[in-house]
NUGU-956463 format. One line per 2 residues: number of its first residue (from 0); for each residue x, y, z of C-alpha. Coordinates in steps of 0.001 Angstrom, whole numbers, plus 524288, in hexadecimal, padded with zeros to 5 digits. Example, Ala and Ser with C-alpha at 12.3 -4.5 7.8 and 13.67 -1.06 7.14 Angstrom:
<recs>
0) 8300C 7EE6C 81E78  83566 7FBDC 81BE4
</recs>
This chain:
<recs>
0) 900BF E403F DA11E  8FA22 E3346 D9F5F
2) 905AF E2C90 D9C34  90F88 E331C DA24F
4) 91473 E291A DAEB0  91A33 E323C DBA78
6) 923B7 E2DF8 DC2B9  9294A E3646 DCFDF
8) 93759 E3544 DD2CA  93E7C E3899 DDF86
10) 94D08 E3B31 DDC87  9552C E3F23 DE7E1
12) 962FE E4311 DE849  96D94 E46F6 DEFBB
14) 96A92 E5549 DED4B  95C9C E566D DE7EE
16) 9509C E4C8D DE682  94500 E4EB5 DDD59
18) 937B3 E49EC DDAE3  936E4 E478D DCBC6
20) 929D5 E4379 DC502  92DC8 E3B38 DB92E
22) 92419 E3C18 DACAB  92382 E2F06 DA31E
24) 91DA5 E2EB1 D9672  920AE E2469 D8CC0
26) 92E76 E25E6 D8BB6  9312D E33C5 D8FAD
28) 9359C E3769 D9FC2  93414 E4484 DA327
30) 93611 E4898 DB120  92F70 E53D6 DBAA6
32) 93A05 E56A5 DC615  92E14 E5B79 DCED4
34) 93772 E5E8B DDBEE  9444E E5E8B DDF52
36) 94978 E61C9 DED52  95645 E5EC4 DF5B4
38) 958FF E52E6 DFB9B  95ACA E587E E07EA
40) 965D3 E53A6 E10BB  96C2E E59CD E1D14
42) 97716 E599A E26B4  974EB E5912 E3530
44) 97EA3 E52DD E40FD  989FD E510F E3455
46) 980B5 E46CE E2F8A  97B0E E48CF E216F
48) 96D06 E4468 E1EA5  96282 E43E5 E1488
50) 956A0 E4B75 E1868  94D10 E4070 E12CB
52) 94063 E460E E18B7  94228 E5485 E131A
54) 94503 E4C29 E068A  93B31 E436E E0752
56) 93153 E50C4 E0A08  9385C E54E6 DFC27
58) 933A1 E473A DF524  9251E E4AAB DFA39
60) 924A4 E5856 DF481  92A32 E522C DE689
62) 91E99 E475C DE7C1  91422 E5112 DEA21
64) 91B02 E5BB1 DDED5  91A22 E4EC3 DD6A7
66) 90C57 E4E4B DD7AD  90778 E5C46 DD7B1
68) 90ED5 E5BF2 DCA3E  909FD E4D24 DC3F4
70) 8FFF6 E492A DCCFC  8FF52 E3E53 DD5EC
72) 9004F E3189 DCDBB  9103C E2B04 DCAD9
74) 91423 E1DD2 DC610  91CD3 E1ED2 DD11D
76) 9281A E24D0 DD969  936AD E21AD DD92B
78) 941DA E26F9 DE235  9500F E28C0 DE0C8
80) 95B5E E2D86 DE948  9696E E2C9E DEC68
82) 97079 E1F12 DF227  97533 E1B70 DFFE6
84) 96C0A E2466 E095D  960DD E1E00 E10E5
86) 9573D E2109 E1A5B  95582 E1891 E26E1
88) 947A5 E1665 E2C12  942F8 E0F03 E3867
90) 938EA E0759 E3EE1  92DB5 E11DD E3B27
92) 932FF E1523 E2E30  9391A E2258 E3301
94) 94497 E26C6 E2CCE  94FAD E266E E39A4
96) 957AB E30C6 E3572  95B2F E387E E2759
98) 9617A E2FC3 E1D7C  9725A E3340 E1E41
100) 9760A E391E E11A8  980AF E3297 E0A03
102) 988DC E3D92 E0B65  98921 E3E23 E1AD4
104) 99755 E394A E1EA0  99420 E2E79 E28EE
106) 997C3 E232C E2161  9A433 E2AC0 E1D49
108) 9AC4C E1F67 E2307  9A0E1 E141D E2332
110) 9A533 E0CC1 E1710  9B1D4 E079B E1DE4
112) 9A927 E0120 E295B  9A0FA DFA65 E20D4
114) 9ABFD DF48D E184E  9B277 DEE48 E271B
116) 9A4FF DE740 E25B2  9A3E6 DE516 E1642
118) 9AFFF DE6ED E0D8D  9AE92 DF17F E03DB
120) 9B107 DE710 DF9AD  9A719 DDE20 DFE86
122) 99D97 DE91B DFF5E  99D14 DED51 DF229
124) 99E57 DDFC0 DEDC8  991A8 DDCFA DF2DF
126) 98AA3 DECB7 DEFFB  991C0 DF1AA DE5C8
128) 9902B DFE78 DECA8  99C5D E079B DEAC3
130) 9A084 E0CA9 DF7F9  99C62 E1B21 DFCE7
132) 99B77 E20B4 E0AE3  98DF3 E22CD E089E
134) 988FD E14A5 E046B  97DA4 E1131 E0E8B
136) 98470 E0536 E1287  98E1B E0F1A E1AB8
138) 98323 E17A6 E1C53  97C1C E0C2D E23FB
140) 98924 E065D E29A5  98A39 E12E5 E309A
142) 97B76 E1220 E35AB  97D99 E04FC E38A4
144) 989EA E0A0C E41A8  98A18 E1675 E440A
146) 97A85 E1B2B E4440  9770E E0F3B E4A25
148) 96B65 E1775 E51C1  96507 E1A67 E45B4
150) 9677F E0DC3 E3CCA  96100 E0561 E48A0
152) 9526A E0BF4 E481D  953F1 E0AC2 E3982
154) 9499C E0043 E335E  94B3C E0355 E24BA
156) 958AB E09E1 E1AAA  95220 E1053 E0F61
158) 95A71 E16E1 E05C5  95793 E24AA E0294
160) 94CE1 E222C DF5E3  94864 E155B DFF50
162) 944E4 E1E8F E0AA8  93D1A E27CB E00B8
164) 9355B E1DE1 DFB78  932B8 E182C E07BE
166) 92CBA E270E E0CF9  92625 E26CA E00D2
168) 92078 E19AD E0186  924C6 E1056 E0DA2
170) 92A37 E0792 E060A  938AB E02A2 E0B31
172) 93FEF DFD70 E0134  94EE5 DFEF1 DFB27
174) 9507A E02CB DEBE3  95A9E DFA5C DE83D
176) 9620A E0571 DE145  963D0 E0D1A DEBFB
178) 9664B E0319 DF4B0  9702E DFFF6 DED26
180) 97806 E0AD2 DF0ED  97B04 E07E1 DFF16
182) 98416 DFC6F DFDD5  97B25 DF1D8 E0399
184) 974F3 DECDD DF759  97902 DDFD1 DF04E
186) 979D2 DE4B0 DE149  9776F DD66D DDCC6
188) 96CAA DD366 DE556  96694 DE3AC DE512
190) 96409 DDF43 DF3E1  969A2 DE533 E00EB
192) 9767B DDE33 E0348  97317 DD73F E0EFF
194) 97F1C DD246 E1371  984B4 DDFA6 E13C6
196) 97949 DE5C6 E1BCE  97CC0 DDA12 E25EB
198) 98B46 DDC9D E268D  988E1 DEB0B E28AE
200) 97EB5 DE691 E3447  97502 DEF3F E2C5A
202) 9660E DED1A E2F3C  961D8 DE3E1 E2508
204) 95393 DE923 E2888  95645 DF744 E2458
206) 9580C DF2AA E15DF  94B71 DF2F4 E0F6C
208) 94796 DEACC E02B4  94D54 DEED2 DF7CA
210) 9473B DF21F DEC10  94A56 DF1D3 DDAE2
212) 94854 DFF19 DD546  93C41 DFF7E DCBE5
214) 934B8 DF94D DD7C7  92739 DFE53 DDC79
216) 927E5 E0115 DEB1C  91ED6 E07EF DF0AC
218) 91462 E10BB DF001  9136B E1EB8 DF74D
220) 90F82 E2092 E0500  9023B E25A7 E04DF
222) 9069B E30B7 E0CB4  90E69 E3495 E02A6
224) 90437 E3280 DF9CD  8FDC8 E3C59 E0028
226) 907C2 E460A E0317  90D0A E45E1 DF426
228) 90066 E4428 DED5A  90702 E3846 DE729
230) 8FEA6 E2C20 DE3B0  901AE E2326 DEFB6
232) 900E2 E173E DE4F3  90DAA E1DC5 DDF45
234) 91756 E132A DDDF1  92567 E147D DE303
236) 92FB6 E0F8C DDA8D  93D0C E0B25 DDEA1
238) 946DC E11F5 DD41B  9539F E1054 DD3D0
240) 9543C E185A DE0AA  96218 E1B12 DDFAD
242) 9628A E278D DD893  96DD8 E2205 DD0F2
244) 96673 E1589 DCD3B  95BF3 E1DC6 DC8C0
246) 965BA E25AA DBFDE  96A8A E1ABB DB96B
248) 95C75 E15FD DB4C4  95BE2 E2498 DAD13
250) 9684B E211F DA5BE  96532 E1FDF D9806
252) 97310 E1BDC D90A7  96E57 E0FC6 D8592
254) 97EA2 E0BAE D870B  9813B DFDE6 D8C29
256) 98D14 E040F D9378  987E8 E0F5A D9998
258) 98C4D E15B6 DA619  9829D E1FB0 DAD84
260) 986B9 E2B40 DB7D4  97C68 E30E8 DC0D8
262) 98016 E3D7A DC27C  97DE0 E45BF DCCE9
264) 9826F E49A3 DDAA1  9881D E3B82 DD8CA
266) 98E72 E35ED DCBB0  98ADA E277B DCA88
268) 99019 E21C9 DBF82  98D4A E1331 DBC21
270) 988B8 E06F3 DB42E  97D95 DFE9B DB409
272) 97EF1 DF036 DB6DD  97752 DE4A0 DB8E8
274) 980B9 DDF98 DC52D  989E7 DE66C DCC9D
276) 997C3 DE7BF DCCEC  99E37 DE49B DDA3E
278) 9AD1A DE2FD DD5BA  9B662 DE89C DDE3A
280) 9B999 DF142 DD240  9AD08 DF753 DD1ED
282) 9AE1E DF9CF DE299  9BC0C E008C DDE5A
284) 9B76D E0A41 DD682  9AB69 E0C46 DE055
286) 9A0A6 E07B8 DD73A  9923E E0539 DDCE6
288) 9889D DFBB5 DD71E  97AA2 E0252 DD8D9
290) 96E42 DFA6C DD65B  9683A E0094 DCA6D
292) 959D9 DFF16 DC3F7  953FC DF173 DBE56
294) 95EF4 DE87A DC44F  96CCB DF16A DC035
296) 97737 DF5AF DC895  97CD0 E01E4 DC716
298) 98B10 DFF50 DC701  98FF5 E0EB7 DC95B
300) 99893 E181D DD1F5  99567 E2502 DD8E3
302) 99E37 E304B DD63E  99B09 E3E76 DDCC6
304) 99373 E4437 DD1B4  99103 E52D3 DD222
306) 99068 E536F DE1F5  99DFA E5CC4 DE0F8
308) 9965C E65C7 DD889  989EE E66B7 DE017
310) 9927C E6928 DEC3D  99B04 E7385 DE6C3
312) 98D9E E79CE DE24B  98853 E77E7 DF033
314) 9963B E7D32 DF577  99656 E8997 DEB0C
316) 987B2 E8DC1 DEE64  98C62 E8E7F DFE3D
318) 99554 E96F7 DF891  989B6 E9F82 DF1E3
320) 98E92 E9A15 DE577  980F2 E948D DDD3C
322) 98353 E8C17 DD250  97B0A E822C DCA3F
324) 98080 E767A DC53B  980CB E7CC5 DB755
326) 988D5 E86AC DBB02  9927D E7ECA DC0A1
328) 99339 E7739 DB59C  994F0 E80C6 DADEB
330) 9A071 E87B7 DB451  9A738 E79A5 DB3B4
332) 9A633 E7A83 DA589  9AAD4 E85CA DA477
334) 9B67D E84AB DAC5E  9BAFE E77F2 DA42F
336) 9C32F E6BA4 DA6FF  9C9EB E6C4C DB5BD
338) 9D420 E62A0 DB3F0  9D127 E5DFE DC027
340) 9CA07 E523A DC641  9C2E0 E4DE2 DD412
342) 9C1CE E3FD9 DD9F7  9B2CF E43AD DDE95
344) 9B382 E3761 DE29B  9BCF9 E3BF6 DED00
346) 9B4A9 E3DB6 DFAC8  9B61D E4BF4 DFBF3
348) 9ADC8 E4E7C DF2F5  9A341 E45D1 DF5AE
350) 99EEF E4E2F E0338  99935 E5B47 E01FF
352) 99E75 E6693 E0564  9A6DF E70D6 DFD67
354) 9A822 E6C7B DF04E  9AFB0 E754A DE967
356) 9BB48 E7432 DF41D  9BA9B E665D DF48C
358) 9BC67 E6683 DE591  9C8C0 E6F5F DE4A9
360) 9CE4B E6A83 DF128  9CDDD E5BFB DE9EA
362) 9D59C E6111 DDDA5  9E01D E68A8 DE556
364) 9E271 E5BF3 DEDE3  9E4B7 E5729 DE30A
366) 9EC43 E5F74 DDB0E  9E289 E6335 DD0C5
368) 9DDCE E70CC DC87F  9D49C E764D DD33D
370) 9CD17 E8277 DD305  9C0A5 E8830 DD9FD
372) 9BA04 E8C42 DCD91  9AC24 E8697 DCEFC
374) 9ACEF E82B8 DBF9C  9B8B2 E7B3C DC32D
376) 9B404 E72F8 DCEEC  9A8A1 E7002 DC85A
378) 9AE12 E6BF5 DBC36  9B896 E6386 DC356
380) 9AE09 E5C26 DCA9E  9A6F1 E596B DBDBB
382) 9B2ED E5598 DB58C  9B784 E4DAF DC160
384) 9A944 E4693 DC111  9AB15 E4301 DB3CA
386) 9B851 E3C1D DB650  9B142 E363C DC148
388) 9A90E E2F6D DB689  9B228 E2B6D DAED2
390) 9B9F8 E24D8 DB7D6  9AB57 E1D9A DBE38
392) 9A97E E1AA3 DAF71  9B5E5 E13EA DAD40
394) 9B619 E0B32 DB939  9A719 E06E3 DB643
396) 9ABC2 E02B1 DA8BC  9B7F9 DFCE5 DAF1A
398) 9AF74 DF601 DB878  9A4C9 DF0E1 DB055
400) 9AC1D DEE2E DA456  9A236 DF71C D9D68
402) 9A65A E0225 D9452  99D86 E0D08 D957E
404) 99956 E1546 D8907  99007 E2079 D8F51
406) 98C5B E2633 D9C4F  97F34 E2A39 D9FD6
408) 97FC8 E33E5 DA999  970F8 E3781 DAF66
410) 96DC3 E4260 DBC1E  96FE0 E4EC8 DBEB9
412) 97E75 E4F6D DBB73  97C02 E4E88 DAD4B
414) 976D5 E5BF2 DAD45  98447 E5FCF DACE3
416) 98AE8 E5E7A D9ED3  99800 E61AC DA2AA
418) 998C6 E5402 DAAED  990D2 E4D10 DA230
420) 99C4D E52C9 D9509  9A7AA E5177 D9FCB
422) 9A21A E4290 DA157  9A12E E4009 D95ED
424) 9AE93 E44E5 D926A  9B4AA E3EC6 D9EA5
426) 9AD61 E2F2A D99F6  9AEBD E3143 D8C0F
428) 9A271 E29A5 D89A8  99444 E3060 D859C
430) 98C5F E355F D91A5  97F3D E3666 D91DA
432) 97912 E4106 D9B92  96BE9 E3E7B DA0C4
434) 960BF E3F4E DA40A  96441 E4923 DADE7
436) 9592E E4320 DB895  95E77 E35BB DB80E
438) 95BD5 E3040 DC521  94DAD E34DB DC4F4
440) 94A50 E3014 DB64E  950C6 E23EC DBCB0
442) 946D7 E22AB DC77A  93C2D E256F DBECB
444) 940F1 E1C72 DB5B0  9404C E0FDC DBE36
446) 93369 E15D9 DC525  92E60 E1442 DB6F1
448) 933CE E0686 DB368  92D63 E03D2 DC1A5
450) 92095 E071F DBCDE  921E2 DFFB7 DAFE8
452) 92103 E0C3D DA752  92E16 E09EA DA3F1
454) 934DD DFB27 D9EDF  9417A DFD63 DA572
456) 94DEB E0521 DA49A  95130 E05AB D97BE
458) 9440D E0966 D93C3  945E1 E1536 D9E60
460) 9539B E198E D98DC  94CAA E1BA3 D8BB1
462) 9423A E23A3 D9363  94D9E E2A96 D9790
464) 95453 E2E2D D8B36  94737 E3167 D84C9
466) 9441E E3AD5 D8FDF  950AA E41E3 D956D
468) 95C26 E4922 D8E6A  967EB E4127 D8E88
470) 97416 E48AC D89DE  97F6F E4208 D8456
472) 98CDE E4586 D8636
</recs>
């Protein structure tokens, strides 16, 4: 293995996280998922919260399965997670209280207070951050106002992959690309937006430095050194700590005008750009502008993805009912067109709770073929996905003046052929599906550009087509 280069990398998401050991040689990736475990969260007083320490005990036991397998030498560790959640820490660097999930509903009515302060024009005017309930900027307006107990012993806001690294390593810093995501960024300056922080009477001292992804930050603690077996000279790298951002760098489409979907629980469909778009267009049609790798933006929107499906599983095996996401699929095929259509976009869908009877109770509101057939419901949810796209693809090519000729759609959600033929059908443009672990080949991929065993992107998307199956369709 004397010139094989090993990378670790954490990626956590809504659902699951995993500890992936990442294998270079020459131009050839090969990956090693070593652990994967829950990301655990829980309910308790009608609050939701992350449960970041049983997590973080979850991280530890894929560092020490990392070396057991490949011994104790990396070129370095990367992280990735989802946007908008952050841990709060005070004086002594003790985390004050779990980090809120973004599905807890105690900003449900937040984003009106903050536009009495800042318009919602003038807001995304100066982010370019499409508004959701969950953005931290209503998350913190809320601790700011409501929590005001809590937010006052705080010291230091670290976002979710932030907080990780700093367990890992002290180090308190920001990745730009998630920070990004919480509405309080300047996309032309990839700073915090300081005037907004003011006008909000947020703490300007909780907002650590932030940081470009590809930087080296850290080392590890020796303690974890010693509790992992790890090297404690093992470098940290800042990826593109936004799992999405991380996604994007896996994308492999050689078109000028490509467009790429991350899909998963969520569908994120986008563009890369060197500047964002602000136009009051682009706030219309609720499009975000996401700091991406080596200086882009990620100019995209967030759709629901396959969350309906995972919660009509969830909602079906209560019931006693198992299914795998294979068979689900394939009852949907079988079952054929629905000739019917959901706006997932529409809020009742977006908490959980019963799926399946949210579903049919949408299409008789609204006077459409409904039935209780589980091939139907879940072939309506993936036909009405792919109509989702297609309408997100025309307004990015309305909006950027860009005709796109392929999609490349990377995660989990490719796994399923019947959305990946039904998008295709639905765009009428070639779609290219893969690789399959696109957020971690993502994180490994700037951990390795980091580390100067890699030029830069492009050189890594070749990597990438050389190493992973990517189906056309």
């Amino acid at each position: 293995m004397l010139n094989i280069k090993k990378f670790i990398g954490l990626d956590l998401g809504a659902e699951s996280g995993r500890c992936v050991v990442a294998l270079l040689e020459g131009n050839r990736l090969n990956l090693d998922e070593i652990y994967r475990f829950t990301t655990h969260n829980y309910t308790k007083n009608n609050q939701f919260h992350w449960d970041i320490n049983k997590i973080f005990d979850e991280i530890i036991i894929g560092l020490k399965k990392s070396v057991e397998k490949y011994g104790s030498e990396f070129e370095s560790i990367g992280i990735d997670t989802w946007g908008v959640d952050y841990a709060l820490i005070d004086s002594e660097n003790k985390l004050l209280n779990d980090p809120y999930h973004y599905r807890d509903d105690r900003t449900d009515n937040i984003a009106e207070e903050v536009f009495e302060v800042i318009s919602k024009d003038e807001l995304y005017n100066l982010t370019g951050i499409q508004t959701q309930q969950f953005n931290t900027i209503f998350q913190l307006f809320h601790e700011f106002n409501y929590n005001t107990s809590q937010i006052s012993k705080a010291q230091k806001f670290l976002l979710m992959p932030d907080y990780i690294k700093f367990l890992l390593s002290g180090v308190i810093n920001a990745e730009y690309t998630i920070a990004s995501t919480t509405g309080l960024t300047d996309q032309n300056k990839r700073d915090w937006d300081w005037d907004i922080i003011d006008r909000l009477k947020f703490n300007r001292n909780l907002f650590p430095p932030i940081v470009e992804p590809g930087e080296k930050v850290g080392t590890l603690f020796p303690e974890i050194s010693k509790l992992t077996g790890l090297k404690n000279t093992t470098p940290i790298i800042a990826t593109g700590q936004h799992d999405t951002a991380s996604a994007v760098v896996s994308a492999p489409s050689q078109k000028k005008n490509w467009a790429f979907l991350s899909s998963g629980t969520w569908s994120i469909m986008g563009v890369e750009l060197d500047k964002p778009v602000t136009r009051k267009i682009a706030m219309d049609k609720n499009f975000s502008n996401e700091g991406g790798v080596q200086g882009t933006i990620r100019f995209l929107k967030n759709i629901i993805g396959l969350w309906p499906i995972q919660e009509c599983r969830r909602e079906w095996l209560i019931k006693g009912k198992k299914y795998n996401y294979p068979d689900l699929t394939k009852m949907a095929e079988e079952f054929g067109s629905t000739e019917s259509w959901l706006n997932l976009n529409d809020p009742l869908f977006f908490k959980a709770g019963n799926m399946p009877d949210k579903i049919i109770s949408f299409l008789k509101e609204t006077n459409q073929n409904n039935n209780d057939e589980i091939g139907f419901l879940i072939r309506v949810v993936l036909e009405s996905l792919a109509f989702n796209y297609r309408f997100a693809l025309h307004e990015i090519e309305l909006i950027t003046g860009n005709k796109i000729t392929e999609l490349n759609a990377v995660g989990g959600g490719v796994q399923n052929e019947l959305l990946c033929q039904l998008t295709a059908d639905a765009l009428n443009i070639p779609v290219l599906a893969g690789p399959i672990e696109g957020t971690i080949i993502g994180n490994i991929g700037v951990q390795s550009i980091a580390t100067n065993l890699v030029k830069d992107l492009k050189s890594f998307r070749d990597i990438v087509r050389n190493s992973f199956e990517i189906k056309t369709y």
